[in-house]
Structures are given as structure tokens and as C-alpha cells.
C-alpha positions as CSV (number, residue, x, y, z in Angstrom):
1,X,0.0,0.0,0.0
2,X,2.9,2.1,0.6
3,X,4.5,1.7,-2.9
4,X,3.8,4.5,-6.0
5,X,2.1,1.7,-8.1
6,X,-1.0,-0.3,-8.9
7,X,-1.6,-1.8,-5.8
8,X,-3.9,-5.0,-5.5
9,X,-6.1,-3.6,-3.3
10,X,-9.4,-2.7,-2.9
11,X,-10.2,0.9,-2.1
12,X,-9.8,1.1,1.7
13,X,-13.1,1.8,3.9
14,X,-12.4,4.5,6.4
15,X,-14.6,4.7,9.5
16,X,-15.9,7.3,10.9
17,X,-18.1,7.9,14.2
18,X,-20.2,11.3,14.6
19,X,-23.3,11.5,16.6
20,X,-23.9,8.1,17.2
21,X,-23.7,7.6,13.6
22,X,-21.2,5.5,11.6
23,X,-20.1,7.0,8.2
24,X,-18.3,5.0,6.1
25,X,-15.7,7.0,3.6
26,X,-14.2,5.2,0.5
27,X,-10.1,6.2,0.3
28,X,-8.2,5.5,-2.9
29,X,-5.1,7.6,-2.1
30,X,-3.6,5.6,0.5
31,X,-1.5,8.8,1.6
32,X,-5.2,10.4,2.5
33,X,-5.0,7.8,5.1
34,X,-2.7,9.9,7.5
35,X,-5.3,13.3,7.3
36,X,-7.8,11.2,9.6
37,X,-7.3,11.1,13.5
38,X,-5.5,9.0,15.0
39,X,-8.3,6.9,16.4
40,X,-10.2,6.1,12.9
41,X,-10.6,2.6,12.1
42,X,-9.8,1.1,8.3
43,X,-10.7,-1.6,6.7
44,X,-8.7,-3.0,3.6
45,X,-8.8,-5.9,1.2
46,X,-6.3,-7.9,-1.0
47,X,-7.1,-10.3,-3.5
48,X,-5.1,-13.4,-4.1
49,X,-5.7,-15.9,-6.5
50,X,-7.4,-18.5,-4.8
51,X,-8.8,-16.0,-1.5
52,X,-8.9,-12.6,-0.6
53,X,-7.6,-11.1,2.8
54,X,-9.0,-8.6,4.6
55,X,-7.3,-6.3,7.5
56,X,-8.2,-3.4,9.6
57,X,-6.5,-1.1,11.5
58,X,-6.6,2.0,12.8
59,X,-4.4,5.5,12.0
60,X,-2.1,5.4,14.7
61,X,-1.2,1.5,14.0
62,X,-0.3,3.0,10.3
63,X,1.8,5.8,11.5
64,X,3.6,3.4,14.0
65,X,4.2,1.2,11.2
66,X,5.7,4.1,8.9
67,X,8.0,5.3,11.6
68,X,9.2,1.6,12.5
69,X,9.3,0.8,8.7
70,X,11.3,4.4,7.2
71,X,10.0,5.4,4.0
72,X,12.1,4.1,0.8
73,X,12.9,6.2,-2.4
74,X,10.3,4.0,-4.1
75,X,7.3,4.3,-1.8
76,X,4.1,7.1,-1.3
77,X,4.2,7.0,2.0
């Protein structure tokens, strides 16, 4: 997801509470990501050949993965 090219992904669902209300955004840009708080849940899928995979997460699990995992020359994000 990270990486400037055609990812295998779905779009990723971002979830968003307000007034008791769940609102479901659909992100493309996966560098859009990082403008929601911190506490925003994602959902994202990859197809495989024979399954898909699905994984959530929230913002701040992404940002602690970018700062464990240091940007290359070759990815968004």
C-alpha cells in the first residue's frame, strides 16, 4: 500500500463515528490515510488468486508502522 504503483487492493473503507452515527468514507489515495485522527478505524482488502484477505487497523497503527518501517525512495508514503 505504501509503494507508488497499482496496488492489488481494494479501495480502503475508512470509518468514521459522529453522533452516534457511523459513516463510512471510500479512500483510494492511500496517503489520504494519515489526514484522519488517529483513532479512525480502516478496513482493507487484498485479492489473491485462490482467497482474498482482509485487514483493519486503525491510523495510529499505520503511523507506527511508517515510523518503525522508514520510507524508501520508491514508496508514497
Amino acid at each position: 500500500m505504501r509503494e507508488n504503483k497499482n496496488n492489488p487492493h481494494t479501495p480502503f473503507l475508512v470509518f468514521l463515528f459522529e453522533n452516534n452515527t457511523i459513516k463510512i468514507e471510500i479512500v483510494e489515495d492511500p496517503t489520504k490515510l494519515l489526514t484522519f485522527p488517529d483513532s479512525t478505524k480502516v478496513m482493507a482488502q487484498w485479492h489473491g488468486k485462490y482467497r482474498s484477505d482482509f485487514f483493519q487497523f486503525t491510523i495510529k497503527q499505520l503511523k507506527a508502522h511508517i515510523r518503525k518501517n522508514p520510507k524508501q525512495s520508491y514508496q508514497e508514503i
